[in-house]
C-alpha atoms as one frame of an Amber mdcrd trajectory, in Angstrom:
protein
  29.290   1.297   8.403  25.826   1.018   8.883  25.086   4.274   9.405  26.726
   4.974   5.402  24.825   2.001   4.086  21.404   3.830   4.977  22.802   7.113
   3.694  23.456   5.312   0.805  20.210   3.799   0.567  18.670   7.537   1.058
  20.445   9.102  -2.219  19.481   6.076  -4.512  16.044   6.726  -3.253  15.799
  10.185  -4.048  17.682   9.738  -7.649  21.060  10.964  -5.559  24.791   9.340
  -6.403  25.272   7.296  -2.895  28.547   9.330  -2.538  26.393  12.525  -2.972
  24.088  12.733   0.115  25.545  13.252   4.176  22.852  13.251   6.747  23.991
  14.926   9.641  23.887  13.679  13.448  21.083  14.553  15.348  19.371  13.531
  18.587  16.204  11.386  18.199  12.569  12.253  18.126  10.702  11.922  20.678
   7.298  12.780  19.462   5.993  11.474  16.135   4.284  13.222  13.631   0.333
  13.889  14.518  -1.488  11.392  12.784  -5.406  12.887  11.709  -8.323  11.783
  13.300  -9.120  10.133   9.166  -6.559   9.406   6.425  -8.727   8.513   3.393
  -8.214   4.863   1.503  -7.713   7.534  -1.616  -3.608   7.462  -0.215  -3.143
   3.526  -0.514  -3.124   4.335  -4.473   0.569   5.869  -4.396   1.618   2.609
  -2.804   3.533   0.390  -5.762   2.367  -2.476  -4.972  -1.232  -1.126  -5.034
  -0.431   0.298  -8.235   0.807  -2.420 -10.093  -1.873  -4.514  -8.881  -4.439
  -1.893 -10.315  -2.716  -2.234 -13.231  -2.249  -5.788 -14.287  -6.296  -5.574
 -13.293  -6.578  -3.055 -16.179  -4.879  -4.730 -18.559  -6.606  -8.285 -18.149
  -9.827  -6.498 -18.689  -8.860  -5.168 -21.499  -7.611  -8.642 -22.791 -10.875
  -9.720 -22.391 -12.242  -7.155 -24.965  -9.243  -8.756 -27.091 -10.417 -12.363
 -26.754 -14.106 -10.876 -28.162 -13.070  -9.538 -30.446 -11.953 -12.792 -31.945
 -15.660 -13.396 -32.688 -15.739 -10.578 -35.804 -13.832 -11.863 -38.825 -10.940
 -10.736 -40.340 -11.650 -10.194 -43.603 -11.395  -7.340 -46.479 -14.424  -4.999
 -47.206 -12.667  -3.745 -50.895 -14.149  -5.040 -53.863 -17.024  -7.222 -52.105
 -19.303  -6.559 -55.299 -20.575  -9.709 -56.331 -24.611 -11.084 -57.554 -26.520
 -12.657 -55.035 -28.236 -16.136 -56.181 -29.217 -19.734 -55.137 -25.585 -21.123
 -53.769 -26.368 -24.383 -54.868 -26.902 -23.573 -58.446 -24.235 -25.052 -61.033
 -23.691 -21.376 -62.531 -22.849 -19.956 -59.240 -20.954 -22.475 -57.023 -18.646
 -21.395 -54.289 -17.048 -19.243 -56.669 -20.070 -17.039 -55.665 -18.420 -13.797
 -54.271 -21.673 -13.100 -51.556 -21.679 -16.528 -50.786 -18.337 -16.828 -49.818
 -18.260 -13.860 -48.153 -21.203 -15.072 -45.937 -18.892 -18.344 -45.004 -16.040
 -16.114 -44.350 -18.061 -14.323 -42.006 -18.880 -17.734 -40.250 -15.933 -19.016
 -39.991 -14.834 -17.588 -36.516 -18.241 -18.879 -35.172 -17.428 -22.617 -35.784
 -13.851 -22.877 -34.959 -14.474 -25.329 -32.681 -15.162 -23.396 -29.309 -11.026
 -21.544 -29.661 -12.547 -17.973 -29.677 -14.913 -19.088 -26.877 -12.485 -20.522
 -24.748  -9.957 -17.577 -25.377 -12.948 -15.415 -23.897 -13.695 -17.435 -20.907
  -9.812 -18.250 -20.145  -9.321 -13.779 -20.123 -12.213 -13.812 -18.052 -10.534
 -16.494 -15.214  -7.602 -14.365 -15.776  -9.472 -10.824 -14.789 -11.086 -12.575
 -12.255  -7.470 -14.060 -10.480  -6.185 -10.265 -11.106  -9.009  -8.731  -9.154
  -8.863 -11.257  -6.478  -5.108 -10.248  -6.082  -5.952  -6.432  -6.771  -7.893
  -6.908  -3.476  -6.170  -8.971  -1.494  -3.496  -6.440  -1.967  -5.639  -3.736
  -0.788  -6.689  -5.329   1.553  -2.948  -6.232   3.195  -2.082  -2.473   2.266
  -5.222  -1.472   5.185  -4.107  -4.255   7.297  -0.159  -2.906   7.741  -1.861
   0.581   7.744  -4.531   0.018  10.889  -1.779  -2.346  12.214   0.745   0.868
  12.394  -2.120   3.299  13.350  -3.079   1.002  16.507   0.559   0.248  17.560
   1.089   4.030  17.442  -1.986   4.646  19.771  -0.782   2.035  22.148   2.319
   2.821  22.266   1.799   6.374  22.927  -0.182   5.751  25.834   2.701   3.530
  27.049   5.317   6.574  26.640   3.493   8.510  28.705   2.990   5.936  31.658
   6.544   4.965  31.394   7.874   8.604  31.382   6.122   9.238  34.569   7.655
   6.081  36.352  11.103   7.583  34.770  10.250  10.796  36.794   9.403   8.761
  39.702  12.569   6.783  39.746  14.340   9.825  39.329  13.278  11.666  42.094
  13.404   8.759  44.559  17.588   8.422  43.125  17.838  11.924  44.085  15.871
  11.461  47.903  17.800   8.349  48.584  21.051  10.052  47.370  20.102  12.629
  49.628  19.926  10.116  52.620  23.307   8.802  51.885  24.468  12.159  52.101
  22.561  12.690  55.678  24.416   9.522  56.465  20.821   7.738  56.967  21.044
   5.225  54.107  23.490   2.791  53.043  25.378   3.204  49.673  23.978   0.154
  48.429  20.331   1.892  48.586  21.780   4.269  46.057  22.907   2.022  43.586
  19.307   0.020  43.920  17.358   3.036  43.619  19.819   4.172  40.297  19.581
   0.607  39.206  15.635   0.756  39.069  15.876   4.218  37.093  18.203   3.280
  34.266  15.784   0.190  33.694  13.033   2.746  33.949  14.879   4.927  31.302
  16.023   1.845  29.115  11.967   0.785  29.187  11.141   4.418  28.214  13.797
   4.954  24.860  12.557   0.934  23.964   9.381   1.939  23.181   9.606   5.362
  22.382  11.965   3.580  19.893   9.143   1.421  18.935   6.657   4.276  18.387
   9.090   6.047  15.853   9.401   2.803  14.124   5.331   2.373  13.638   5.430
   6.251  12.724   7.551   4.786   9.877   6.140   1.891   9.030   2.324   3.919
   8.784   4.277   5.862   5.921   5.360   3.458   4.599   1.947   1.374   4.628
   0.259   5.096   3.144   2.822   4.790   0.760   4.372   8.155   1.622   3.121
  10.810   3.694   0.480  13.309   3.819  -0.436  16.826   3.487  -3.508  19.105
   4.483  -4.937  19.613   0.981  -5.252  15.658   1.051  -6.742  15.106   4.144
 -10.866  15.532   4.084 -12.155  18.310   5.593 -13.543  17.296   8.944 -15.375
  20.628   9.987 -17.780  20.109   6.484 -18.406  16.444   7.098 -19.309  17.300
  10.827 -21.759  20.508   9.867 -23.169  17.836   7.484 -24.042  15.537   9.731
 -27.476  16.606  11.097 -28.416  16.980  14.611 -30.052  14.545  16.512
């Protein structure tokens, strides 16, 4: 049941039907992929979340040019042919076309403080956008060097366990052999077997463990990786000079 239900999952992923994708059996890894020496920040872009954050950043900058731009009137540059004169004269009046032109261009400077507090209220919203632009980045590194050092540890934990495995192993088979000789007791068999399936079942735990933080770093990198976008460490080291 389960085991459909991720299949499933798989095909909708990859723009499948869920009806249209099998996965065959097959035994577990036991190695995960080599992670490089350096993944660049550069990958964190493809994640979605990263993305969208970037995004909604964008656009509130942009609204910010919108809220300025509430400062330039609105008005109509055809047939502004008018005479120029003392406003305040009888024979003009504020039927003066230049005159009312120059009030019209006033206007969106005393509107009470609306175009001013437009501007400052898309410049708190930038500002809340970029804070959660980087605290999203920030998270994205944290699940990243999160996976990177469980992978490390865990590897190093593989290898000490799969030696006591070995060791458990072979003392099974010497004991087993004593039984045989008729110098042990059965019951020193099923100790000694006892101690190496709980030796084994330590070993698959975390080797379990390790492919699930080889997971969760792709995940975290938002997919995987290739050479071409990797840096290239043999010009970074030539450029480093000697001491």
């Amino acid at each position: 049941m389960t085991r459909a239900q991720s299949e499933h999952a798989v095909a909708v992923l990859i723009g499948r039907p869920p009806a249209g994708l099998s996965i065959p059996h097959g035994s577990l890894a036991t190695r995960v992929p080599p992670v490089p020496v350096g993944l660049p920040s550069s990958l964190l872009e493809r994640r979605p979340d990263v993305a969208a954050a970037e995004d909604t950043m964008r656009e509130a900058n942009a609204q910010i040019g919108v809220a300025f731009a509430g400062y330039f009137p609105a008005v109509s540059l055809s047939g502004l042919i008018g005479y120029s004169g003392n406003p305040f004269a009888a024979e003009f009046g504020p039927s003066n076309p230049v005159w009312s032109f120059g009030a019209s261009l006033a206007q969106p400077l005393f509107n009470g403080g609306l175009t001013t507090a437009q501007v400052e209220a898309a410049r708190q919203i930038y500002q809340a956008d970029v804070a959660t632009y980087r605290e999203t980045v920030l998270s994205a590194i944290q699940q990243v060097e999160d996976a990177l050092s469980g992978i490390h540890i865990l590897s190093r934990e593989v290898k000490v366990q799969a030696e006591d495995v070995r060791i458990s192993r072979e003392a099974t088979q010497i004991t087993l052999n004593e039984y045989k000789a008729g110098t042990q007791a059965f019951t020193a068999v099923v100790t000694a077997e006892t101690q190496q399936l709980s030796a084994e079942e330590s070993l698959l735990s975390t080797q379990g463990q390790l492919q699930a933080d080889a997971v969760d770093l792709i995940v975290a990198l938002g997919g995987g990786w290739s050479q071409s976008m990797l840096p290239d460490v043999t010009a970074q080291t030539s450029a480093i000079p000697p001491h």
